[in-house]
Structure formats: C-alpha cells, structure tokens
C-alpha positions as CSV (number, residue, x, y, z in Angstrom):
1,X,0.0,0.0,0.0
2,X,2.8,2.7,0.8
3,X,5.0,1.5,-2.7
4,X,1.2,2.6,-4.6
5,X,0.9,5.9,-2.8
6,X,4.6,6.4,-3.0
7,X,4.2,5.5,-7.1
8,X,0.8,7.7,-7.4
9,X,2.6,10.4,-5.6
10,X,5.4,10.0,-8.0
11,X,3.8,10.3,-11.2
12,X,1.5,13.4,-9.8
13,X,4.6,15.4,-9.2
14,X,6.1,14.4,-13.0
15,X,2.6,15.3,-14.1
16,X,2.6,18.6,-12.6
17,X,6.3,19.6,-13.5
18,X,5.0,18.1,-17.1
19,X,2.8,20.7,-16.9
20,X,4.8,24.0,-15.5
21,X,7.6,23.1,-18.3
22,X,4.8,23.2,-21.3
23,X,3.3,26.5,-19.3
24,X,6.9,27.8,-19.2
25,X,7.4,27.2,-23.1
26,X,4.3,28.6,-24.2
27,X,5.0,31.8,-21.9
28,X,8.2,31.9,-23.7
29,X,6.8,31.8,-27.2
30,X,4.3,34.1,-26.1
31,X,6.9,36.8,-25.2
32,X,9.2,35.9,-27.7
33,X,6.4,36.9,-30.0
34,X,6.0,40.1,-28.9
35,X,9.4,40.9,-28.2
36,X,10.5,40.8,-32.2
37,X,7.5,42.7,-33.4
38,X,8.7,45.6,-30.7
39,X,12.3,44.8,-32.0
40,X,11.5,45.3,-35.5
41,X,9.5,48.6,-34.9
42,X,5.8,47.5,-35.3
43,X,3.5,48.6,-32.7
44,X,2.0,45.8,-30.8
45,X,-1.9,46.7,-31.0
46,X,-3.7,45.5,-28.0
47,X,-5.9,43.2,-29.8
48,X,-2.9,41.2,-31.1
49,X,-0.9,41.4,-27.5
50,X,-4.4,39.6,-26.5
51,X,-4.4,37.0,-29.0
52,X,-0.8,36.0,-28.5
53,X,-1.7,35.8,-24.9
54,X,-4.9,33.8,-25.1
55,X,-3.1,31.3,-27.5
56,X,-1.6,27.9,-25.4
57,X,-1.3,26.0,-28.8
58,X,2.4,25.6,-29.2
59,X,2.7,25.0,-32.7
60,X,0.7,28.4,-33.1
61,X,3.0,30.3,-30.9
62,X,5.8,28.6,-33.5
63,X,4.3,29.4,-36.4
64,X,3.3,32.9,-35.4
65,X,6.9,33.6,-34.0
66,X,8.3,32.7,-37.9
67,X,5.9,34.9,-39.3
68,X,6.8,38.5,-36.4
69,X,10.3,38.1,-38.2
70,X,8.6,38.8,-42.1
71,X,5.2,40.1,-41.2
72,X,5.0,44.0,-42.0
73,X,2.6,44.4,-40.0
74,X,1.6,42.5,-36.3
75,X,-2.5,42.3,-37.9
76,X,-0.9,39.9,-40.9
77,X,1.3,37.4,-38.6
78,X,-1.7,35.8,-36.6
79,X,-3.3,35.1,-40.2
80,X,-4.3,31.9,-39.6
C-alpha cells in the first residue's frame, strides 16, 4: 500500500512539473512573439498582445513567431 501511494505520488509530481515546463514554453513563445514585433519597430496593437496571450497551442505560438520576423505588419502574422 505505501510502494502505490509512493508511485501515485510520484507520477502526480512528473505530471505537474510536465505541466509547468509546457506552461513555461508557451510563456516563452508568447513573449518571444512580442518581443520581435517591438524589435522590429511594429506597434503591438492591443488586440494582437491579447491574441498572443490567449493562444496555449504551441505549434501556433511557432508558427506565429516565424511569421513576427517577415510580417509587415503585427495584424498579418496571426493570419491563420
């Protein structure tokens, strides 16, 4: 009984740091995002700091990161 608490309690904790490492990646992208838009000169409209924020998908935030290095403007790189 103590080795299946011990195990449950084990795989809880690699659950939860599963969890903060893809939260810490997507917060990442997420400000990474931003970060080259403000780099490159573009104004970062509210609207698109929202929808960069809202997003958790991380092939999105990928995707959306290629894009704030070409877009010319920040309404054309979350063009989905």
């Amino acid at each position: 009984m103590v080795t299946s608490q011990h195990f449950d309690r084990d795989s809880l904790f690699e659950q939860a740091r599963a969890e903060g490492r893809k939260q810490g990646l997507i917060q990442g992208r997420q400000e990474m995002i931003v970060s080259i838009l403000e780099w490159r000169g573009i104004p970062v409209i509210y609207g698109v700091r929202e929808r960069v924020k809202a997003c958790s998908n991380l092939e999105l935030l990928e995707l959306w990161a290629k894009r704030a290095l070409l877009a010319p403007n920040p309404e054309l790189f979350t063009v989905e």
